[in-house]
C-alpha positions in Angstrom: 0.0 0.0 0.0 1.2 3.6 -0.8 2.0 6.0 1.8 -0.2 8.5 1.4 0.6 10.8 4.7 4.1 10.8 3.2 3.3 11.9 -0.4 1.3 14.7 1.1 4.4 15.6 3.5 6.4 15.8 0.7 4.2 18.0 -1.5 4.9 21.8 -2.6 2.4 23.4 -0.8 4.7 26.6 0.4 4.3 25.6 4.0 4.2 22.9 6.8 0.8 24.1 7.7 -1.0 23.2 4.0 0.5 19.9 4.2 -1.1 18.9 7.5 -4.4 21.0 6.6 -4.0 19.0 3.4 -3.7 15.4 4.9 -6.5 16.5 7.6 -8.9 16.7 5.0 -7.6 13.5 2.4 -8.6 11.9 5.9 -11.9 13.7 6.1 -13.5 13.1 2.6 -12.7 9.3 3.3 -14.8 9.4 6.9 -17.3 11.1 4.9 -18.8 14.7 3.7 -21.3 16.9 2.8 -21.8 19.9 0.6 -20.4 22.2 3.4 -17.8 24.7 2.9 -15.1 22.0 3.3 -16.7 19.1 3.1 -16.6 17.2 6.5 -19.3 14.8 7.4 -20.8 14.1 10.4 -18.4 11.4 11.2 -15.4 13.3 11.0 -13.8 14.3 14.4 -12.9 17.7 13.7 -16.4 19.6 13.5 -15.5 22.3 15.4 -15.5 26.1 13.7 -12.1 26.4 14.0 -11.5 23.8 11.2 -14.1 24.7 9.6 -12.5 28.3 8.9 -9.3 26.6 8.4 -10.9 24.2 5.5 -12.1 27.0 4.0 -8.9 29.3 3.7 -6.9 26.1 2.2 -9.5 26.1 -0.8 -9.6 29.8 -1.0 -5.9 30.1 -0.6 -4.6 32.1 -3.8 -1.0 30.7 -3.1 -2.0 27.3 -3.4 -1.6 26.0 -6.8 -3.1 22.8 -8.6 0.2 21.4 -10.2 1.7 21.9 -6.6 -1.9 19.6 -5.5 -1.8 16.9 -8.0 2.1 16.6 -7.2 0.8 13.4 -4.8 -1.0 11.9 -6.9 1.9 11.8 -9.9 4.4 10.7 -6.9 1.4 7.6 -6.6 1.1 6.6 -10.3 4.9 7.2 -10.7 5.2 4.3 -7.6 2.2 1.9 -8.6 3.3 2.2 -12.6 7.1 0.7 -12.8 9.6 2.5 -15.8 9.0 -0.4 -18.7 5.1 -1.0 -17.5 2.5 -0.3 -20.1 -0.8 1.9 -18.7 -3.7 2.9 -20.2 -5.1 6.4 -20.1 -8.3 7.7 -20.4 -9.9 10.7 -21.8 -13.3 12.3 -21.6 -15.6 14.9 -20.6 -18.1 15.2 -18.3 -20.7 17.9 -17.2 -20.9 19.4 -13.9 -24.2 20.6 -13.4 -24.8 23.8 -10.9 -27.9 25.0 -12.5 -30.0 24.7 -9.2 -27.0 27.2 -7.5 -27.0 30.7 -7.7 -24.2 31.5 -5.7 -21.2 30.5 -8.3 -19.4 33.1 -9.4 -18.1 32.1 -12.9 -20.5 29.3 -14.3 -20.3 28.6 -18.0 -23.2 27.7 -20.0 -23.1 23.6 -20.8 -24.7 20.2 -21.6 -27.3 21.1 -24.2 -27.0 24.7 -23.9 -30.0 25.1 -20.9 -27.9 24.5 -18.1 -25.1 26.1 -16.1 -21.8 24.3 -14.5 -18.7 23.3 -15.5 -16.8 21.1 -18.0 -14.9 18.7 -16.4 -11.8 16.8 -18.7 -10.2 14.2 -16.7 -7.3 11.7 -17.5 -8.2 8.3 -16.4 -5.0 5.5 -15.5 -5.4 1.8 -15.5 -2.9 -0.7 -15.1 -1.6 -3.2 -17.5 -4.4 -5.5 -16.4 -7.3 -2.8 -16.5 -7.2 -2.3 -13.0 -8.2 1.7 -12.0 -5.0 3.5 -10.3 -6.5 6.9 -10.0 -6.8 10.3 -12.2 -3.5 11.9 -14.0 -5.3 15.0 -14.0 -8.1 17.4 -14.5 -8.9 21.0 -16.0 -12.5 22.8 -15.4 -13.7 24.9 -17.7 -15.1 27.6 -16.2 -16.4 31.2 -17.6 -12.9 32.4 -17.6 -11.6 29.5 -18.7 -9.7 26.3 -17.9 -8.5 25.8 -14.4 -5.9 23.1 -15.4 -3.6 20.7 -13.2 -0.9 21.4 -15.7 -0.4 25.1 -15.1 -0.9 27.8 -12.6 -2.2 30.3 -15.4 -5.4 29.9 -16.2 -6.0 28.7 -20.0 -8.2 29.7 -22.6 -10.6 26.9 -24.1 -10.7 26.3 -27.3 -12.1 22.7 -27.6 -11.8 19.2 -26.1 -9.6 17.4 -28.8 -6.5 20.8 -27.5 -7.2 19.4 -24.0 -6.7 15.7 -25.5 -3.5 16.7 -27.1 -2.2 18.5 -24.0 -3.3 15.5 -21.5 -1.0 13.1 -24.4 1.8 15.6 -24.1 1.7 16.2 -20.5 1.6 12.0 -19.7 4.6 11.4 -21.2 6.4 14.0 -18.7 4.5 12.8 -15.8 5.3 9.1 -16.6 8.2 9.0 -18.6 9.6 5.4 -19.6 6.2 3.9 -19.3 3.9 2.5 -22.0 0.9 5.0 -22.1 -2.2 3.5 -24.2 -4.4 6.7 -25.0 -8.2 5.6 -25.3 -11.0 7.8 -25.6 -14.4 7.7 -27.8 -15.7 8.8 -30.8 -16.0 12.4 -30.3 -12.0 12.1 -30.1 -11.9 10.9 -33.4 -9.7 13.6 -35.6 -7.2 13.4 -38.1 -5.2 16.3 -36.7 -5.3 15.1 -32.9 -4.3 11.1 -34.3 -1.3 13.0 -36.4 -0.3 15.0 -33.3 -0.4 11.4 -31.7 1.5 9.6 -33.7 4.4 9.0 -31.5 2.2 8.3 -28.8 -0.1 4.6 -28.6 -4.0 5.1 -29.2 -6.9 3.5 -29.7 -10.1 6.2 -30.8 -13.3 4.7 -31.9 -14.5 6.0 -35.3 -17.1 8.7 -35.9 -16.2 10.2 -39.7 -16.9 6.6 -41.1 -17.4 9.5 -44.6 -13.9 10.3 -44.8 -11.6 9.4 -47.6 -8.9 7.1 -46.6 -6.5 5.0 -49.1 -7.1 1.6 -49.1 -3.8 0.1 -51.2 -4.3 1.7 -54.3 -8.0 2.6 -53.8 -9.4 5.9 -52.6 -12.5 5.6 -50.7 -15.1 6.1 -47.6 -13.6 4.6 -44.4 -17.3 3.1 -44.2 -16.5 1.6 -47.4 -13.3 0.2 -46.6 -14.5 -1.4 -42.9 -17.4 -3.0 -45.5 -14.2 -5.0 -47.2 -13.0 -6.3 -44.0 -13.5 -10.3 -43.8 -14.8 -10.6 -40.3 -14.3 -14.2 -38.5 -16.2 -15.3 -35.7 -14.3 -15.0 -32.1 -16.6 -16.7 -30.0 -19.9 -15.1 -27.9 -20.4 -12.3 -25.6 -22.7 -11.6 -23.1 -24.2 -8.3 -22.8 -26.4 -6.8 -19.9 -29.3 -4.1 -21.5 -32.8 -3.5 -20.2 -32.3 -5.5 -17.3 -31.4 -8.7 -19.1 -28.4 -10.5 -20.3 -28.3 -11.3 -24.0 -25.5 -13.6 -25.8 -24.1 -12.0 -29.2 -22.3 -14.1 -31.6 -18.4 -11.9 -31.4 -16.9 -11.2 -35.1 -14.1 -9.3 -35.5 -11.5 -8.6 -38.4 -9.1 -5.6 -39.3 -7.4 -3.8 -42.2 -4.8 -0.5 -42.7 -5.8 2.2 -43.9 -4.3 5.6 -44.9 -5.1 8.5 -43.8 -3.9 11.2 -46.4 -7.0 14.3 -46.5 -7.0 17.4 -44.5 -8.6 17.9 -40.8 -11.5 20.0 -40.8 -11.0 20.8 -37.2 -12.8 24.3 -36.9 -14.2 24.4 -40.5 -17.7 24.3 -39.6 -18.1 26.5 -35.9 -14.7 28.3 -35.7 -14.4 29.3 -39.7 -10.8 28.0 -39.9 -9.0 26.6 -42.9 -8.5 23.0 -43.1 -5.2 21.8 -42.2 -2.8 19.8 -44.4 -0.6 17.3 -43.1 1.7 14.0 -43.7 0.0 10.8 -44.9 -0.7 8.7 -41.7 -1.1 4.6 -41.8 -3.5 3.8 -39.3 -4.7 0.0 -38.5 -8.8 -0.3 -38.1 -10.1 -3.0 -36.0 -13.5 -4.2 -37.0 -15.8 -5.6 -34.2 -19.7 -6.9 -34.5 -22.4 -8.7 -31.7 -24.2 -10.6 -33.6 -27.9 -11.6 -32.6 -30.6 -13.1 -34.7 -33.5 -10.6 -34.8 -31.4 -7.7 -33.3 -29.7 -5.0 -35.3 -26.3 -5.3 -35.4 -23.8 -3.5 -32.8 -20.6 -2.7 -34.4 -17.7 -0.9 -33.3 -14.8 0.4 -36.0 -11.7 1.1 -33.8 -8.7 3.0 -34.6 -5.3 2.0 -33.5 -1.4 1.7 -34.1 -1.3 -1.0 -31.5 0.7 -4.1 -32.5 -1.6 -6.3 -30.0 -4.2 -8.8 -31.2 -7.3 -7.5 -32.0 -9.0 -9.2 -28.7 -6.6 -7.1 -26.7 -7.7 -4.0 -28.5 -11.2 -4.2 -28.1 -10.6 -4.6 -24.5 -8.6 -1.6 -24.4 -11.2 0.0 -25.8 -14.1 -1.4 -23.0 -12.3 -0.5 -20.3 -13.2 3.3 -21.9 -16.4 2.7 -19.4 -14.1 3.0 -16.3 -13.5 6.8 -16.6 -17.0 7.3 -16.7 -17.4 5.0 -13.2 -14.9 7.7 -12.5 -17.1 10.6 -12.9 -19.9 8.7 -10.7 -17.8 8.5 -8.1 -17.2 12.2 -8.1 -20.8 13.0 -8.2 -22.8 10.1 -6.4 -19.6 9.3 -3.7 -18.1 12.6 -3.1 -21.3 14.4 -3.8 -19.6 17.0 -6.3 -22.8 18.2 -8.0 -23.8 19.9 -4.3 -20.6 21.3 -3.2 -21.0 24.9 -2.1 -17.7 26.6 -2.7 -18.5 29.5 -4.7 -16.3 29.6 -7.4 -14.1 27.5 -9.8 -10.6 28.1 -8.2 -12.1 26.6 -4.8 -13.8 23.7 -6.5 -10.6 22.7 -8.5 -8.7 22.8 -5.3 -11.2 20.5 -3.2 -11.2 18.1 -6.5 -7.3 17.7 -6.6 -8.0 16.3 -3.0 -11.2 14.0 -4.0 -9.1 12.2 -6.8 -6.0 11.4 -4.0 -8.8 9.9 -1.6 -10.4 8.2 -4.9 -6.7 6.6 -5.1 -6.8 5.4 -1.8 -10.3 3.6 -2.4 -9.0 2.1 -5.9 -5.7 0.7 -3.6 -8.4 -0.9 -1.0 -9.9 -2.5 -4.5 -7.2 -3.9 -5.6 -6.8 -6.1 -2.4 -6.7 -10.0 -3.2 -8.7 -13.1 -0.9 -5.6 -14.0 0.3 -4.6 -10.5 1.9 -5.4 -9.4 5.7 -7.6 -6.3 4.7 -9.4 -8.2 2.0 -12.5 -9.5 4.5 -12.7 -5.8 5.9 -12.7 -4.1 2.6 -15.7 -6.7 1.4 -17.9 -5.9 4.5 -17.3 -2.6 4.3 -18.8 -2.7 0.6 -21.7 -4.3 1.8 -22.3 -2.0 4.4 -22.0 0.9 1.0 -24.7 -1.5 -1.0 -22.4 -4.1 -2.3 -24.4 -7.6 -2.6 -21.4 -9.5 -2.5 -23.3 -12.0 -4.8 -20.4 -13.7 -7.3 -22.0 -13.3 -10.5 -22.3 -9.8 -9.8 -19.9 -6.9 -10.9 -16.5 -6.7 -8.6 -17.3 -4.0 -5.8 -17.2 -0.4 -6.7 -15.7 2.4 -5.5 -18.9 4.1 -5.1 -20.5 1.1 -2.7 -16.7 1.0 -0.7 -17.3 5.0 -0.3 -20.6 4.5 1.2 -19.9 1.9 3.5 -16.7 4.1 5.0 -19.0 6.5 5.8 -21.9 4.3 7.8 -18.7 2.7 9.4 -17.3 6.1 10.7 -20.8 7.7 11.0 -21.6 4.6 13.8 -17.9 4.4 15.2 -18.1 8.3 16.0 -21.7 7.8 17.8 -20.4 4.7 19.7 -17.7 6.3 21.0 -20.1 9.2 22.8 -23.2 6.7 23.5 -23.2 3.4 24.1 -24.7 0.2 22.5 -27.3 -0.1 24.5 -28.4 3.2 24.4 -28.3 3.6 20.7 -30.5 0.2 20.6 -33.4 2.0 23.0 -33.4 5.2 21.1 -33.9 2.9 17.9 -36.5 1.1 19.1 -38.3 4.1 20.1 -38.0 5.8 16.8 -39.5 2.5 14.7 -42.8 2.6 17.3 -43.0 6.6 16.5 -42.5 5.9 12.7 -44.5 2.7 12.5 -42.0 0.9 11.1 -39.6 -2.0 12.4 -36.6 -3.0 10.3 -33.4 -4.9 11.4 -30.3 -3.4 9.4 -28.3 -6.2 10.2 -30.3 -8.4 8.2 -30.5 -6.3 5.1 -26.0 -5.3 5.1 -24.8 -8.6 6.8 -22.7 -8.2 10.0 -18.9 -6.1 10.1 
């Protein structure tokens, strides 16, 4: 396990005093939170206004920068990631939504142009087996611009495939020596951002199937040229929808493609002029679920990964991870109701969430055969967490949860005792009308 008090100690925070403040409040958004100035549950054991005032001067301190906050968590994926490793990185975009708070000070419009919030661009890491390690970095985007973990200054937006190319760039010096896969989804998909990338690995699923592309000595569609791919049968899948699990017949097949036109990035919106550049070879991995008396779900992925095509379609998958990502921001860390008032504040207290999100991907990671591992499962089913074996490996999310019932009922044990606690319980279900044994329904810690 990482040492997370000591990668905090070693931080650049200016001063002795943010480092503690700092590691005081890693250990309060894992006891739990709410949408408070700082963010300290009920279970927390500092409640009192003193550190409340002092939570709310490290977010609205002007001196404390977000390179200087994410510096922990690129010590973490710099330890957990060894020089040689491969990793996979993931990009998207996500909207914060504030509409309901009229308090922010610099809200942007966003989502489908009705509401107000932020943008949030985070870069996802996974292991070499697909395992979550924690986020390389963020940038929020808000009225004035982007409030990025890779500067000080804030930046000026121009689009989500710059922030893609700067996240690429910026990976390689945060984990230099490693293998870094970059996967993101179709609205990723640009011929200036893959030439850009070139150096770097990728896999983008395809959204201008209409582009011209050079297949050997035949210009056509990229649609056109997926059509000419021989597809063999890989086996069957099983895929959960509507509440059911369906088997789909798996075919896959690929081809190589150039990629030789112009980018249109900023034609259409920005009124720029397409931008030339060097012929690009670009391998296109073919995937369809096959399902008699279903319409056919098929995926055309674009890679320069040497891997079989098995391993890039799971590359691909694992996309869904960054998106668990943002649920855990908003449903475990409640991010959609915090009340700081501005963007610089929020960034601040979000550098902090994705450190205690690392810790709760390290409890995750634990295998049957290690001390903790018993601990960390009935603390998940305390958070939700079945524990039935068919069902999906606990979540981050459902191990959040369950650390803050834990905390919520060690903190009122240790000022009331058992006994106590059972009477007063009792006497609630015969006001409310209602009896219900909780142990029953989470299982016993």
């Amino acid at each position: 396990m990482l040492n997370w008090q000591e990668l905090i100690k070693n931080a650049p925070l200016g001063h002795k005093a943010r480092n503690k403040r700092a590691a005081n409040l890693l250990q309060d958004l894992l006891q739990g939170h709410t949408a408070n100035s700082h963010g300290v549950a009920g279970a927390s054991p500092e409640l009192d206004q003193t550190a409340n005032q002092g939570a709310w001067r490290f977010l609205d301190n002007k001196h404390l920068k977000l390179p200087a906050l994410y510096q922990p968590v690129h010590a973490a994926l710099q330890q957990s990631i060894a020089v040689g490793q491969r990793a996979y990185i993931l990009h998207d975009v996500s909207v914060v939504d504030y509409s309901r708070h009229d308090r922010k000070e610099d809200l942007c419009i966003v989502g489908d142009g009705r509401g107000y919030g932020y943008e949030l661009f985070s870069s996802f890491v996974l292991d070499c087996t697909g395992k979550p390690l924690g986020c390389l970095g963020s940038e929020l985007r808000t009225m004035q611009g982007l409030l990025s973990w890779q500067t000080s200054e804030v930046l000026p937006f121009v689009d989500h495939l710059e922030q893609a190319e700067r996240a690429v760039a910026a990976a390689a010096l945060v984990l230099p020596g490693r293998e870094l896969v970059h996967v993101a989804d179709r609205e990723f998909d640009d011929l200036q951002l893959l030439r850009r990338s070139k150096h770097s690995l990728f896999i983008i699923r395809a959204q201008h199937l209409n582009r011209k592309v050079w297949l050997g000595e035949q210009k056509l569609s990229l649609r056109e040229a997926t059509l000419k791919v021989a597809l063999h049968q890989a086996g069957t899948v099983k895929r959960r929808q509507d509440f059911t699990t369906k088997e789909y017949e798996l075919y896959q097949g690929e081809t190589e493609v150039i990629f030789a036109g112009k980018s249109l990035r900023g034609v259409a919106n920005k009124g720029q002029s397409p931008q030339t550049g060097e012929p690009l070879c670009v391998r296109v991995v073919v995937t369809e679920l096959r399902r008699e008396g279903e319409e056919t779900l098929r995926w055309v992925l674009l890679t320069n990964l040497t891997d079989s095509i098995s391993e890039v379609v799971k590359g691909y998958v694992s996309r869904w991870l960054v998106e668990r990502l943002f649920f855990l921001e908003k449903v475990g860390f409640k991010l959609e109701s915090w009340h700081q008032e501005n963007g610089n504040r929020i960034a601040r207290r979000l550098a902090l969430v994705q450190l205690a999100a690392m810790v709760l991907y390290e409890l995750l990671k634990l295998e049957p055969d290690e001390p903790m591992w018993e601990l960390v499962q009935a603390i998940a089913r305390l958070g939700g967490h079945k524990g039935k074996k068919k069902r999906r490996p606990l979540s981050p999310t459902a191990l959040m949860r369950g650390l803050m019932r834990l905390w919520a009922a060690l903190d009122a044990l240790a000022d009331v005792d058992g006994r106590t606690l059972k009477r007063w319980r009792s006497q609630l279900q015969e006001l409310f009308g209602t009896r219900r044994d909780s142990r029953r329904r989470h299982g016993v810690l």
